[in-house]
C-alpha positions in Angstrom: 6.7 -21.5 10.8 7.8 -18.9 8.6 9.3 -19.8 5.2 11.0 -18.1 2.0 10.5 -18.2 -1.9 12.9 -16.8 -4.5 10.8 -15.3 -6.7 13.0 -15.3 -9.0 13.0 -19.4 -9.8 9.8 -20.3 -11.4 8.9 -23.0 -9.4 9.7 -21.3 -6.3 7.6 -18.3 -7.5 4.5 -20.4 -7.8 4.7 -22.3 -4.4 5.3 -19.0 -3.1 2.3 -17.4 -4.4 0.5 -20.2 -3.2 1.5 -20.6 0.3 0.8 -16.6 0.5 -2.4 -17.1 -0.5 -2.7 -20.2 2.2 -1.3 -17.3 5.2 -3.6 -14.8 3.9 -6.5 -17.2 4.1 -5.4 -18.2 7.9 -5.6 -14.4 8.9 -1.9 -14.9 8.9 1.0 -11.9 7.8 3.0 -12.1 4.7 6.0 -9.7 2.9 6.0 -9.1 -0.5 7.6 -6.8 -3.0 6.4 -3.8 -4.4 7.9 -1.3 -6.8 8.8 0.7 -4.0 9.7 -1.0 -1.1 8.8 -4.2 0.6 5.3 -4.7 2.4 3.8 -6.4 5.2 0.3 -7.8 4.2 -2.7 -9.0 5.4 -6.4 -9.7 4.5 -7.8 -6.1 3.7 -11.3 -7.6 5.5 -10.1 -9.4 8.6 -9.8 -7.1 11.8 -7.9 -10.0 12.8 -5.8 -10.1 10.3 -4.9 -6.1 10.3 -4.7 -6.4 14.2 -1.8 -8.8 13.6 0.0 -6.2 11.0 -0.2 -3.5 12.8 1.2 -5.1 16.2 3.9 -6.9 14.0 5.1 -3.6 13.1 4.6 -1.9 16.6 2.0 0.6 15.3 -1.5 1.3 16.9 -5.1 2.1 15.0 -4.4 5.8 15.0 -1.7 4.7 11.4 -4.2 2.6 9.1 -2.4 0.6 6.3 -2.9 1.5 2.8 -4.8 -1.3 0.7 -3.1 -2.5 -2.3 -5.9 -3.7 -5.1 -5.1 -6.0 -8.6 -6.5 -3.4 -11.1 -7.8 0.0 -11.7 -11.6 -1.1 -11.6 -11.3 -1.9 -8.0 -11.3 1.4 -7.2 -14.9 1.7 -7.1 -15.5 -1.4 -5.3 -13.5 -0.1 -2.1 -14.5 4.0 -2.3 -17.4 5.9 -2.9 -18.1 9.6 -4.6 -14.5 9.2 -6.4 -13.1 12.6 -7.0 -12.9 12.9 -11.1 -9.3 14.3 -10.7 -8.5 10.8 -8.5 -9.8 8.7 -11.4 -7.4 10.8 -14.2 -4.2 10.4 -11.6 -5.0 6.8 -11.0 -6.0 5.9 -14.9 -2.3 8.0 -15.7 -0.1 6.8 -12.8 -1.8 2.9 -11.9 0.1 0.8 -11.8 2.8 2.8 -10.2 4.0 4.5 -7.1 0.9 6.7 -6.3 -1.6 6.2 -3.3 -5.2 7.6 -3.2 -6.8 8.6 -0.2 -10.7 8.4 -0.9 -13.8 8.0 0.5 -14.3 4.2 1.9 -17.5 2.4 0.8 -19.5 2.4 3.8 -21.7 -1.0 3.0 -17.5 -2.7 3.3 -17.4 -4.9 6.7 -13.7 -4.0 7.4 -11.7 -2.7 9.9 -8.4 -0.6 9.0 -8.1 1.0 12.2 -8.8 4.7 12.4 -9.5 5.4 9.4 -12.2 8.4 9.4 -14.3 7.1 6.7 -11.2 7.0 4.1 -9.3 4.5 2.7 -5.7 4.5 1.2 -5.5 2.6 -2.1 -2.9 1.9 -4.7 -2.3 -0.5 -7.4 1.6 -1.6 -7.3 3.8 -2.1 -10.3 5.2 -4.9 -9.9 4.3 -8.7 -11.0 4.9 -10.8 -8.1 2.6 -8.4 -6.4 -0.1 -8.0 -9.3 -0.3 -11.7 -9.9 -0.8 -12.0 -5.5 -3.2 -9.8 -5.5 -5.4 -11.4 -8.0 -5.6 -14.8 -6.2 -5.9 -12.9 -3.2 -7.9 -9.9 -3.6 -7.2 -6.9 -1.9 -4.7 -6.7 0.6 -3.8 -4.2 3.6 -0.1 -3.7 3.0 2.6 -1.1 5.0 6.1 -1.0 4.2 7.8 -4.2 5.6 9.6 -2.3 9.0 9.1 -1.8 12.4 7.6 1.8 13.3 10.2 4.0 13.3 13.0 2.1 11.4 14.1 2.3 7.9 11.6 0.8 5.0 13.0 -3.0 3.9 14.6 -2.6 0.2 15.0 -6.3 0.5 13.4 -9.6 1.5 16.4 -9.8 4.4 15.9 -7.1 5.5 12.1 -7.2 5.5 13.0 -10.6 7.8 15.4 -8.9 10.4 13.1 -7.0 11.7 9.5 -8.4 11.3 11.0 -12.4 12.0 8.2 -14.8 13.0 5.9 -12.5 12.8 5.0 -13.1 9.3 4.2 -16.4 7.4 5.8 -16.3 4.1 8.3 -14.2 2.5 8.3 -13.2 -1.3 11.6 -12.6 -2.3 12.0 -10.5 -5.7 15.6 -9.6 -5.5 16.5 -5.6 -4.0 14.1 -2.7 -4.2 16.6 -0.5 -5.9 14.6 2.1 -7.7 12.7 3.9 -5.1 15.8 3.9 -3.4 14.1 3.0 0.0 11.0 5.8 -0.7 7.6 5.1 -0.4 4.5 5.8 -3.1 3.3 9.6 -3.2 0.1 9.5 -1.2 -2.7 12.4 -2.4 -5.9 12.7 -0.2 -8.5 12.8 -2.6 -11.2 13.0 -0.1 -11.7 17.1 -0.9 -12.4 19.4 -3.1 -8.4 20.2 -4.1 -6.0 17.0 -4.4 -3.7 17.5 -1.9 -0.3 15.4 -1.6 0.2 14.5 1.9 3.8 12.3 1.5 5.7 13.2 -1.0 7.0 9.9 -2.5 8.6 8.1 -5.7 6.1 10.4 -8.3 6.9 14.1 -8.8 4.1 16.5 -8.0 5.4 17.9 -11.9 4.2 14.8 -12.9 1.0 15.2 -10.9 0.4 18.3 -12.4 0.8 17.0 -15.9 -2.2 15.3 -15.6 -4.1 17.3 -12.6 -2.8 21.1 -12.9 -4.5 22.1 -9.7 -2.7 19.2 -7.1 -2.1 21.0 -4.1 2.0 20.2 -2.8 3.0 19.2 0.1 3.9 22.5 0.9 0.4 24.2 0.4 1.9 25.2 -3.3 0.0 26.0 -6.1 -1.5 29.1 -4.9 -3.8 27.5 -2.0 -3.2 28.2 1.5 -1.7 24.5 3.0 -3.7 22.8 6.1 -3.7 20.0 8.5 -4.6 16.9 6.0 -4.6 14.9 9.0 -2.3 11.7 9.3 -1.2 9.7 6.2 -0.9 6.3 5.5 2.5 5.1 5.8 2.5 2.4 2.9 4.2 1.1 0.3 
């Protein structure tokens, strides 16, 4: 049975957040908001649990989910051999609409999919999600669509297209920021930062902090190559 909370109305917030955390307990799907768009989420450590995401969006092993994590100090829980210019982006830009592709912890019983050793992680700006995430722990989230159709700005729409598939639906009123764009996802797993989607932050604001991120492009002076498939998160 699948069922919706208006975030917005205290009370409904905090049966909300409680029957999410019941779903995510029962290896079950759940949608919640971001500051970008809408995500589908799931226990980060059940297979079972990211078996059922993936075929609730129509998507196979080969497009692992991002994992979305409660604080900054998570970070090191979930990757090893952190890239120093990963910590400075995620210490500038967390909580926000950046994603860091890093080096998984290898002693971690999980199962993303295809991953290659990596794992996509970002901290969301958001409350609803923030204050989830805490009673839940880490939680493999994509944006709240079917595979090839447009990210959900809203709870509704997030419903029209994923249905029964998930549990419980966090509704926290329209996406309207991002405008319907994702996080900007950097692979952090060399020895440049390279951006591999080019989301809600700038690479100018990137640079701010990191002068030598490597665009989308191959910009800054470096010759671009094949940084293999992204995420396609939240």
């Amino acid at each position: 049975m699948t069922t919706s909370y208006d975030c917005s109305d205290p009370v409904q917030r905090s049966e909300g957040l409680t029957a999410a955390q019941r779903a995510v307990s029962l290896k079950q799907c759940i949608v919640l908001p971001t500051d970008t768009v809408y995500g589908i989420g799931a226990d980060a450590f059940s297979p079972q649990a990211v078996a059922t995401l993936l075929a609730s969006k129509g998507r196979g092993r080969n497009m692992p989910p991002p994992v979305l994590i409660p604080r900054i100090q998570t970070l090191d829980g979930l990757a090893t051999d952190v890239h120093p210019d990963a910590r400075r982006l995620a210490e500038a830009f967390w909580p926000g609409g950046l994603t860091l592709i890093c080096h998984a912890q290898p002693s971690l019983t999980w199962d993303l999919g295809d991953t290659l050793g990596t794992v996509a992680l970002r901290m969301p700006d958001d409350d609803v999600a923030l204050e989830l995430l805490t009673i839940t722990g880490p939680l493999a989230v994509s944006s709240a669509n079917r595979t090839g159709q447009p990210a959900a700005t809203t709870a509704a729409d997030a419903a029209a297209q994923l249905a029964e598939s998930v549990a419980v639906y966090l509704d926290a009123g329209p996406r309207t920021a991002a405008d319907g764009t994702g996080s900007t996802i950097v692979d952090a797993t060399g020895e440049l930062l390279r951006v591999v989607r080019q989301g809600t932050l700038p690479l100018e604001r990137l640079r701010e902090v990191v002068p030598g991120v490597i665009g989308i492009d191959g910009s800054d002076g470096n010759a671009g190559t094949d940084a293999g498939q992204a995420p396609s998160g939240s």
